[in-house]
N, CA, C and O atoms as a GROMACS GRO file, in nm:
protein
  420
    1UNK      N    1   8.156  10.364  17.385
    1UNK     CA    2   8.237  10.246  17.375
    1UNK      C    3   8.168  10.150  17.278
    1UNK      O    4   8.046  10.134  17.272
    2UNK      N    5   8.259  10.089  17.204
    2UNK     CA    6   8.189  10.032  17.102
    2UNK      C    7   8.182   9.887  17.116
    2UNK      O    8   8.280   9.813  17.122
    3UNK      N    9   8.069   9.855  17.121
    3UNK     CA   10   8.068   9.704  17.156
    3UNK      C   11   8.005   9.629  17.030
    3UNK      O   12   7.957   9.516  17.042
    4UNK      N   13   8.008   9.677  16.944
    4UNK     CA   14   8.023   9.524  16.818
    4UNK      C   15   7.977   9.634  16.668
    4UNK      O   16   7.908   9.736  16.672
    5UNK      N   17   8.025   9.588  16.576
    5UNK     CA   18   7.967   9.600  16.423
    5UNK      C   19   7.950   9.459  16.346
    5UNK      O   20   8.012   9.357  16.378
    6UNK      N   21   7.875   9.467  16.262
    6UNK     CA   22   7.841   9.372  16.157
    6UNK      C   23   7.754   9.396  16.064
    6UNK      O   24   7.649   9.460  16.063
    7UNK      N   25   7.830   9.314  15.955
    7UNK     CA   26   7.762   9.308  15.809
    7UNK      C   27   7.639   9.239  15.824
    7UNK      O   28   7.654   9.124  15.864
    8UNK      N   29   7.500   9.280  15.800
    8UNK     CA   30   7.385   9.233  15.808
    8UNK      C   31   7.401   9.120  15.664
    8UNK      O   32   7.451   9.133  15.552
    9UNK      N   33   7.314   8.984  15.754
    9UNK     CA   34   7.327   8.887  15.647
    9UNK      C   35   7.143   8.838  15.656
    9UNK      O   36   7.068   8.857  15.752
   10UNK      N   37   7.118   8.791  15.562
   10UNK     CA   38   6.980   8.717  15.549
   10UNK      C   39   6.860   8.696  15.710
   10UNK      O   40   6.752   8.741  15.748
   11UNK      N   41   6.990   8.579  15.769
   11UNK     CA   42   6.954   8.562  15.882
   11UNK      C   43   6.915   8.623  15.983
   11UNK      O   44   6.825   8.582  16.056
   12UNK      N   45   6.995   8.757  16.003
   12UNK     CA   46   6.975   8.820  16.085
   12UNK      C   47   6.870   8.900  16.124
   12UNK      O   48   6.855   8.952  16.234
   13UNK      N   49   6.752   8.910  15.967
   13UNK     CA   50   6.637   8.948  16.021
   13UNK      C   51   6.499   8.860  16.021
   13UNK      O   52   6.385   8.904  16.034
   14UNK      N   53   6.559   8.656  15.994
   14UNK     CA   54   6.508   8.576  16.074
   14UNK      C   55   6.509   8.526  16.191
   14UNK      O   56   6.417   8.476  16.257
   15UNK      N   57   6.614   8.540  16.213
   15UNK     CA   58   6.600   8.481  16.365
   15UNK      C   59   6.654   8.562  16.447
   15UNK      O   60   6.703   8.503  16.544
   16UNK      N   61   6.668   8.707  16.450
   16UNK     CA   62   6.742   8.830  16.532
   16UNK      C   63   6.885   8.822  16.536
   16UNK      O   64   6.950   8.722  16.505
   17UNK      N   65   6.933   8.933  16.576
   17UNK     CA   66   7.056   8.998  16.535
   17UNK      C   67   7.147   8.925  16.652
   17UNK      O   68   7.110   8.961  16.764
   18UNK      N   69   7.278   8.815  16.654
   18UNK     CA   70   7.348   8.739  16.676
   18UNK      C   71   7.428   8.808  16.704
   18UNK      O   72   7.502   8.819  16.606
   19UNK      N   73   7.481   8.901  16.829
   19UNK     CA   74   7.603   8.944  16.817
   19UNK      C   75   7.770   8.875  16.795
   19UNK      O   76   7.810   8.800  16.884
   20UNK      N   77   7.839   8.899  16.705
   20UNK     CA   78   7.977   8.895  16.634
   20UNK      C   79   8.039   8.813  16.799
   20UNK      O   80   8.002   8.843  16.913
   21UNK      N   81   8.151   8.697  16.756
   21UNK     CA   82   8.189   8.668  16.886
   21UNK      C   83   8.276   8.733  16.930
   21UNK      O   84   8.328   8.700  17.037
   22UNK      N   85   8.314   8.841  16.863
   22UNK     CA   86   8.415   8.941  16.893
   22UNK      C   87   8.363   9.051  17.025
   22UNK      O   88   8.398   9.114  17.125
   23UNK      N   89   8.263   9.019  16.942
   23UNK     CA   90   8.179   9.145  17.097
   23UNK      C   91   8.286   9.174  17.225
   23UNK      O   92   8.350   9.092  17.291
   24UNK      N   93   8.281   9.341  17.238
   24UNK     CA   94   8.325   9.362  17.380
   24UNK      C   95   8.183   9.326  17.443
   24UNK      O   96   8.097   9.405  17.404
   25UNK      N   97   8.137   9.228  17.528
   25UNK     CA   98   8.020   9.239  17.632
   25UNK      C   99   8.052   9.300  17.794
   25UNK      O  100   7.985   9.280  17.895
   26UNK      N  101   8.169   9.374  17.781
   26UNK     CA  102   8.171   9.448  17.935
   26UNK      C  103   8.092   9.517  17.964
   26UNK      O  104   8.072   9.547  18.082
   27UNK      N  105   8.005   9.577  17.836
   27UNK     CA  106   7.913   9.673  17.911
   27UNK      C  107   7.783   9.626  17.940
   27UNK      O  108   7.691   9.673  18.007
   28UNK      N  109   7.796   9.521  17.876
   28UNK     CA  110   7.628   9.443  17.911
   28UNK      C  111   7.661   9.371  18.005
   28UNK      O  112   7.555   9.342  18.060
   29UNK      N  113   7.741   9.325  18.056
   29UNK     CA  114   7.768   9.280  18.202
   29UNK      C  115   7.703   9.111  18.195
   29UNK      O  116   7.639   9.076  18.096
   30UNK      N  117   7.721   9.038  18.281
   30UNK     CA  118   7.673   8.900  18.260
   30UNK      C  119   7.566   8.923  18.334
   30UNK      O  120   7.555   8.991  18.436
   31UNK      N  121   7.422   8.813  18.228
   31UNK     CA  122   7.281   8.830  18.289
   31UNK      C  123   7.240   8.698  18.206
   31UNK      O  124   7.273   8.647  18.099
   32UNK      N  125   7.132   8.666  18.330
   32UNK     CA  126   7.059   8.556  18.299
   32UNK      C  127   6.934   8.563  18.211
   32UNK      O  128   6.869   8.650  18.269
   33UNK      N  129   6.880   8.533  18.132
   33UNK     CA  130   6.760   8.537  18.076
   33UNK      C  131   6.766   8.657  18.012
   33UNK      O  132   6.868   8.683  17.949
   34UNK      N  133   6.652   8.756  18.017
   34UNK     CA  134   6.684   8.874  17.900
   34UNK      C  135   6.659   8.976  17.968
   34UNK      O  136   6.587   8.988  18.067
   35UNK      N  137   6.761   9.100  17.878
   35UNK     CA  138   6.690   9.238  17.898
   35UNK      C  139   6.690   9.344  17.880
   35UNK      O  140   6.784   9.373  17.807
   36UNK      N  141   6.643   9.410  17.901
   36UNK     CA  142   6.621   9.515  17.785
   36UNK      C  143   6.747   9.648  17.805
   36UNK      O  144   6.811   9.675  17.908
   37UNK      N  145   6.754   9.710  17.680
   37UNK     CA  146   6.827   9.829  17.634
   37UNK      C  147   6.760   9.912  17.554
   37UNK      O  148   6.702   9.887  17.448
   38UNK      N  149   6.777  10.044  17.629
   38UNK     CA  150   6.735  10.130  17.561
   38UNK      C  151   6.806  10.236  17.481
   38UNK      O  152   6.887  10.319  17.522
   39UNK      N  153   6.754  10.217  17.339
   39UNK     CA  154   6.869  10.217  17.256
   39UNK      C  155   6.837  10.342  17.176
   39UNK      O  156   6.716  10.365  17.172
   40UNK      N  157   6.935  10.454  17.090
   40UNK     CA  158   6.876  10.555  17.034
   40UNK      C  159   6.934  10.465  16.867
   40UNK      O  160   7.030  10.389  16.859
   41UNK      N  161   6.857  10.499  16.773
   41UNK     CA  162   6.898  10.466  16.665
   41UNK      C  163   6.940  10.577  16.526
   41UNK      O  164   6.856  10.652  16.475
   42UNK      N  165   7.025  10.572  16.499
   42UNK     CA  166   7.136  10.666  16.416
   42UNK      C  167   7.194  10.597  16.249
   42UNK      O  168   7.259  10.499  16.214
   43UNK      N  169   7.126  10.713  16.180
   43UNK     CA  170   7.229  10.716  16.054
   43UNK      C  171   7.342  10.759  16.048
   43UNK      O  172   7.395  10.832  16.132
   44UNK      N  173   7.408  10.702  15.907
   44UNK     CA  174   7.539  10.715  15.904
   44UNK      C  175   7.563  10.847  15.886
   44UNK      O  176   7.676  10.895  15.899
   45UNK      N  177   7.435  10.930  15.849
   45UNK     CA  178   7.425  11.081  15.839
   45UNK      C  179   7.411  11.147  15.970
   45UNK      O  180   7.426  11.269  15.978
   46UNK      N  181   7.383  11.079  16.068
   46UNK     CA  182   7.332  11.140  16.191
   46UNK      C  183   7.192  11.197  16.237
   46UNK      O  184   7.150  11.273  16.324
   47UNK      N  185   7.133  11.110  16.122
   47UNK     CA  186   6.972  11.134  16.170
   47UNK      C  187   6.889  11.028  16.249
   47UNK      O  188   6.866  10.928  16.182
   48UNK      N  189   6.834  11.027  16.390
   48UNK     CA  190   6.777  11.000  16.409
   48UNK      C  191   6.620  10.942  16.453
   48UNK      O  192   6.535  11.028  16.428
   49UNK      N  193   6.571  10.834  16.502
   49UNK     CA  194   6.450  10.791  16.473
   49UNK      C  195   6.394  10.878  16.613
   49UNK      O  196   6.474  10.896  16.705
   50UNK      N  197   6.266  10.925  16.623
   50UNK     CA  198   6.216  11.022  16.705
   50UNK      C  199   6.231  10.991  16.910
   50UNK      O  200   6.242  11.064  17.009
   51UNK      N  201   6.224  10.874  16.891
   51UNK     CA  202   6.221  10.796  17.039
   51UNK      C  203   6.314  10.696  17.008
   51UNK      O  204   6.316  10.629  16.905
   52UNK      N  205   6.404  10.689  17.118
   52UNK     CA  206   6.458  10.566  17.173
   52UNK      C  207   6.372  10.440  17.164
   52UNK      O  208   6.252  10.433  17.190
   53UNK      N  209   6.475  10.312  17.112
   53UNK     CA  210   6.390  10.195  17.096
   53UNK      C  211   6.423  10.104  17.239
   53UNK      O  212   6.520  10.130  17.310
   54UNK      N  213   6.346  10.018  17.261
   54UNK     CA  214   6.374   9.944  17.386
   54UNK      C  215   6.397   9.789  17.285
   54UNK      O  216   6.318   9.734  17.209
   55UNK      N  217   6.520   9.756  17.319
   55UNK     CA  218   6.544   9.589  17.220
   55UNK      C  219   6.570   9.507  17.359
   55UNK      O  220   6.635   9.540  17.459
   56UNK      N  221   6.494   9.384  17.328
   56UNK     CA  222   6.519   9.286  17.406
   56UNK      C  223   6.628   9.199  17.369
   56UNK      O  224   6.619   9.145  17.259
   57UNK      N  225   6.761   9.169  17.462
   57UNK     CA  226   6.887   9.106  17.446
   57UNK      C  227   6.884   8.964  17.505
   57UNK      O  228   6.867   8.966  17.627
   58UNK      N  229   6.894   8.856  17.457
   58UNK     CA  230   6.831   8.728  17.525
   58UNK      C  231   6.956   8.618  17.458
   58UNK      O  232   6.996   8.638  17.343
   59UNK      N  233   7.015   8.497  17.547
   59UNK     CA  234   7.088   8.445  17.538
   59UNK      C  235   6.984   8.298  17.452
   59UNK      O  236   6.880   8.239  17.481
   60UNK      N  237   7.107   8.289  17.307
   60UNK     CA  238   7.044   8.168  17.226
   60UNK      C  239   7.158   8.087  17.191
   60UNK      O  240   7.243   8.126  17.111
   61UNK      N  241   7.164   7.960  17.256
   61UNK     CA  242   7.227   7.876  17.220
   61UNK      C  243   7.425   7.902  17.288
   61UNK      O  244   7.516   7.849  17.224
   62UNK      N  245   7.441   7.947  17.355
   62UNK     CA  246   7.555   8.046  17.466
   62UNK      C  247   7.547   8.180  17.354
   62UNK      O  248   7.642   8.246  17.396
   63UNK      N  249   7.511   8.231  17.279
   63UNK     CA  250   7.537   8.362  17.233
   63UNK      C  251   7.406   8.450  17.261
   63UNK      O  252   7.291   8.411  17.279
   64UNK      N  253   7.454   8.573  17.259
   64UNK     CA  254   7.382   8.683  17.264
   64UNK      C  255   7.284   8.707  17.150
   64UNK      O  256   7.340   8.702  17.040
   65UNK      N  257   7.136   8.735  17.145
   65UNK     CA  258   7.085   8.760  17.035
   65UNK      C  259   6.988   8.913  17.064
   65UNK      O  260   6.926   8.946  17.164
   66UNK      N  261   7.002   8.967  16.965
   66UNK     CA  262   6.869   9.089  16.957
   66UNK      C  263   6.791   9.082  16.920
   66UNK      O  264   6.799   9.094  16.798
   67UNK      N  265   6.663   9.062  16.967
   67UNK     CA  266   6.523   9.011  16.899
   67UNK      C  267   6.444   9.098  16.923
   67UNK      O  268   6.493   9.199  16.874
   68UNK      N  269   6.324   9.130  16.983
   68UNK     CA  270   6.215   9.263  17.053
   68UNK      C  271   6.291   9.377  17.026
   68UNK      O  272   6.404   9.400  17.068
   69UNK      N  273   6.196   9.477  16.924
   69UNK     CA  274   6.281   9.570  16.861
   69UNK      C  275   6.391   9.597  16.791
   69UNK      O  276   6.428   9.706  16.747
   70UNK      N  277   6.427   9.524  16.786
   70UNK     CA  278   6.566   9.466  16.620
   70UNK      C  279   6.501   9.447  16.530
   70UNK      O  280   6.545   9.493  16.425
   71UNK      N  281   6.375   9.378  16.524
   71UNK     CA  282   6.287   9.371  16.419
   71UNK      C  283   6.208   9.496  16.384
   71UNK      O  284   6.167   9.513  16.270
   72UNK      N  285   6.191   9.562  16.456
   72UNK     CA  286   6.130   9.720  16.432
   72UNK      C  287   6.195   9.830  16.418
   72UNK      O  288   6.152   9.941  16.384
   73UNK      N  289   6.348   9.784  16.456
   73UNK     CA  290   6.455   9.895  16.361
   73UNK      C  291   6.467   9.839  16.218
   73UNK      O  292   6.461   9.894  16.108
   74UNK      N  293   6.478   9.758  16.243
   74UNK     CA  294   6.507   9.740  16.083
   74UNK      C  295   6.395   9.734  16.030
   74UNK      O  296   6.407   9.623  15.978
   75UNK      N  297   6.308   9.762  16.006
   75UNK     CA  298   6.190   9.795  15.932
   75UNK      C  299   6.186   9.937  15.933
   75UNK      O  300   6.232  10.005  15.842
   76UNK      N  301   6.139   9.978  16.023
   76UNK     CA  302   6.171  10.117  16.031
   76UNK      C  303   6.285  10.215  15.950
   76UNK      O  304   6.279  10.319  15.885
   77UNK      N  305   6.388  10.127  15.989
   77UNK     CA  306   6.521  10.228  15.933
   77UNK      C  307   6.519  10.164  15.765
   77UNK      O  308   6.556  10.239  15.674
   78UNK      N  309   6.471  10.016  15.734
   78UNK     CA  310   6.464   9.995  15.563
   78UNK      C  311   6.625   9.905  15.555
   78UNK      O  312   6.703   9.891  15.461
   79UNK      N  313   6.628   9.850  15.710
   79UNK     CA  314   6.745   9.768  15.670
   79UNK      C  315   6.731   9.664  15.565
   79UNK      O  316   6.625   9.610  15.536
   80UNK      N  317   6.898   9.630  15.485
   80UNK     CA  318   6.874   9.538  15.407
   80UNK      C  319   7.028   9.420  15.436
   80UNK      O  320   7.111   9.458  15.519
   81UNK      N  321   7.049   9.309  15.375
   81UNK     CA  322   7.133   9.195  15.396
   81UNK      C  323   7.280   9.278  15.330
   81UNK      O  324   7.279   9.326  15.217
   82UNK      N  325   7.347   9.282  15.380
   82UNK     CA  326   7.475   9.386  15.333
   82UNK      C  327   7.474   9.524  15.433
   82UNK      O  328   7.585   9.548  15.480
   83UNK      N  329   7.392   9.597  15.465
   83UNK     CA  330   7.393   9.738  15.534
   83UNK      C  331   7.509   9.648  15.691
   83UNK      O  332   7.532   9.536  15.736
   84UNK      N  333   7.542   9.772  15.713
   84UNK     CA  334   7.603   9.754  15.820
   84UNK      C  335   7.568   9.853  15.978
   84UNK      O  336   7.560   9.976  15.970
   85UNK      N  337   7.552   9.795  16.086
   85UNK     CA  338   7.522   9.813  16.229
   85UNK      C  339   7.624   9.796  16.295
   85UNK      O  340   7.696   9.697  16.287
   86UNK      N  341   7.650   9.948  16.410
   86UNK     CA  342   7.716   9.929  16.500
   86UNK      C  343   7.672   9.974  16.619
   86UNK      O  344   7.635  10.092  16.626
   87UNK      N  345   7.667   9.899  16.725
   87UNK     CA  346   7.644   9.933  16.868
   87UNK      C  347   7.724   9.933  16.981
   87UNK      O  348   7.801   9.851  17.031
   88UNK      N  349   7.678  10.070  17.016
   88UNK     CA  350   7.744  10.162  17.124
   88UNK      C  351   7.651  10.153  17.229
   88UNK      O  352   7.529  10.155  17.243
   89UNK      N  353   7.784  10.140  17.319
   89UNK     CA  354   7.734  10.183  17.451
   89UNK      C  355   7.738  10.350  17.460
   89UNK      O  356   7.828  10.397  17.391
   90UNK      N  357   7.657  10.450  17.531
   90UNK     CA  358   7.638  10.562  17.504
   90UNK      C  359   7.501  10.606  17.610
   90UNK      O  360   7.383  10.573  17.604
   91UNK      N  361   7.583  10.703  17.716
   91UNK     CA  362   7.486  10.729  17.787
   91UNK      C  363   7.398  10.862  17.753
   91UNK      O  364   7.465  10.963  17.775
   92UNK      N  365   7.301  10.882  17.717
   92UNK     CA  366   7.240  10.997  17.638
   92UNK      C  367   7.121  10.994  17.669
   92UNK      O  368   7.049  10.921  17.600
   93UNK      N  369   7.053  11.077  17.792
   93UNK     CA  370   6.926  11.101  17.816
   93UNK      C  371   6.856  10.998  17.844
   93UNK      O  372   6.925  10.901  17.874
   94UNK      N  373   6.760  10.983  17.846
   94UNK     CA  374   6.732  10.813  17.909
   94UNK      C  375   6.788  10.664  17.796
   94UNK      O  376   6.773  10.550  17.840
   95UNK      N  377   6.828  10.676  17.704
   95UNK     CA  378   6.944  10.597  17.669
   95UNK      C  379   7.040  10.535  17.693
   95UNK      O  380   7.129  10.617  17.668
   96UNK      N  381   7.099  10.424  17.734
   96UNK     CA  382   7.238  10.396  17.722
   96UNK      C  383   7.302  10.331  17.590
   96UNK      O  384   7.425  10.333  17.583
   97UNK      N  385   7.262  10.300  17.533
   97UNK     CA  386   7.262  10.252  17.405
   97UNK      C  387   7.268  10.311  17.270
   97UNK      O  388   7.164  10.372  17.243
   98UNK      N  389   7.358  10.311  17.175
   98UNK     CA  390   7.315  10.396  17.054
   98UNK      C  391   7.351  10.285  16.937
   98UNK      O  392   7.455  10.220  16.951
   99UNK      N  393   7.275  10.263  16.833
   99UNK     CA  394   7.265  10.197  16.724
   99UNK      C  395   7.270  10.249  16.617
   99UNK      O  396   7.160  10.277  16.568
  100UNK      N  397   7.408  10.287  16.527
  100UNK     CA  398   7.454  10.362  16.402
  100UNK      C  399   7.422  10.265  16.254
  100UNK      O  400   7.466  10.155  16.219
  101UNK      N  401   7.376  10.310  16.223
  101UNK     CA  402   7.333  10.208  16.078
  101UNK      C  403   7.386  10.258  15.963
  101UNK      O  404   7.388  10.381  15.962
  102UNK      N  405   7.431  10.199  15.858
  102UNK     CA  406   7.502  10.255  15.755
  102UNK      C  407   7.429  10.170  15.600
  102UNK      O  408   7.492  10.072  15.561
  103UNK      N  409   7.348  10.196  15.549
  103UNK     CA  410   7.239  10.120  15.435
  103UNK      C  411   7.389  10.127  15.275
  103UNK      O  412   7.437  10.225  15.219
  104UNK      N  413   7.418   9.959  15.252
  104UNK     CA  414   7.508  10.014  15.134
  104UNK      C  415   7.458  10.056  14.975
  104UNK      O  416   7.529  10.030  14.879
  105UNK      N  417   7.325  10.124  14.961
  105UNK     CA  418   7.247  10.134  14.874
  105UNK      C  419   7.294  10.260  14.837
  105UNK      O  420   7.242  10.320  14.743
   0.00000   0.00000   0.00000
């Protein structure tokens, strides 16, 4: 189930990833303070990074933000301001989470 895409902008790998107010959040369910998801991360080719990432999800300002490990996918994966991210809910081995990345390079 797909709970959000977005065009990566500048910001998003200063101050963590802001989810879209469009977001379905049914699957993250309402929570106080933060927490974690464990997330598998995916090219638009279908290659993945060796281990599941654990991202910390923490409420900034009433919105949802991705910070702890958002910053280490996107380094990792070579994100840039334009590539585009989508996250799934996706139950897969100790996962529930899957993070599809698409680099427009």
């Amino acid at each position: 189930m797909e709970i959000f895409t977005k065009q990566l902008t500048p910001i998003d790998f200063d101050r963590g990833l802001v989810l879209p107010p469009r977001s379905n959040l049914e699957p993250l369910q309402h929570f106080q303070g933060t927490i974690e998801l464990s997330t598998i991360v995916e090219s638009a080719a279908g290659t993945r990074l060796p281990e599941p990432v654990t991202i910390h999800c923490s409420t900034k300002n009433g919105s949802l933000v991705l910070k702890r490990g958002w910053y280490d996918i996107a380094r990792d994966v070579g994100l840039r301001s334009g590539d585009t991210v989508t996250f799934y809910q996706e139950v897969n081995g100790g996962a529930r989470f899957k993070l599809k990345v698409r680099n427009v390079r």
